[in-house]
N, C-alpha and C positions, 0 to 999 in steps of 0.2 A: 202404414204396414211395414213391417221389419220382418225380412227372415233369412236365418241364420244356416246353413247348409254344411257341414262336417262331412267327411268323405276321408274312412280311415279303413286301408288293407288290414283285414286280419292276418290274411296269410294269400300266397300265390291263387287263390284259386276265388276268395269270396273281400267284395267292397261291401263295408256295413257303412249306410248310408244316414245320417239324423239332420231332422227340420223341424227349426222351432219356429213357429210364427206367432209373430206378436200385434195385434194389433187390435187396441182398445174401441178403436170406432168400431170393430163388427162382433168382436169378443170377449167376455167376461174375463176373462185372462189368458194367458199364455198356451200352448198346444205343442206338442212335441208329435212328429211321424219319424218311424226308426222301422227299418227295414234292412234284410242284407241280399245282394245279388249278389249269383252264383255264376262266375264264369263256365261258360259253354265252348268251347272251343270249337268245335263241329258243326255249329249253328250260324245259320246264315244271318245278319243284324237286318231285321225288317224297319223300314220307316212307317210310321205311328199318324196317321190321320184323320181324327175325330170328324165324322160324317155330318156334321155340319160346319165343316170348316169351310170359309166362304172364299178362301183365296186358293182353294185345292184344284180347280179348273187351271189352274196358272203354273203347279208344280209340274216338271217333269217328271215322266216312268223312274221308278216304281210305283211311285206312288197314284200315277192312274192306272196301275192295277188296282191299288188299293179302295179306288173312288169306284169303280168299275164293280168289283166285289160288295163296294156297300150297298151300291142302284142294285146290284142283284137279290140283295140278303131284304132290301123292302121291298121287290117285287113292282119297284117302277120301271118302264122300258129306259 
């Protein structure tokens, strides 16, 4: 697998972001993802932890807020 990540300012406020990945054992050809994020400046930067991340018991707060909100959001105790 290869993949290629560009990361170029349009202007002060937005990073347009492109990813190419290439990789012949699982795809017919090549794949480009192109997206642009928008700086926030008033927004607080949350950390990101897919709920079944198995080493998330080990991170510290914030992010057992965030493990905390996901046991809530399935409705296990």
């Amino acid at each position: 697998m290869h993949v290629v990540e560009r990361l170029t300012r349009a202007d002060l406020g937005h990073l347009n972001v492109s990813m190419v990945v290439d990789d012949p054992g699982a795809y017919s050809r090549p794949f480009t993802l192109t997206y642009t994020a928008e700086l926030m400046p008033a927004a607080e930067l949350m950390e990101y932890i897919c709920d079944n991340e198995q080493d998330a018991p080990n991170i510290d707060a914030p992010a057992d807020a965030a493990i905390e909100a996901a046991t809530l959001l399935k409705g296990q105790p």
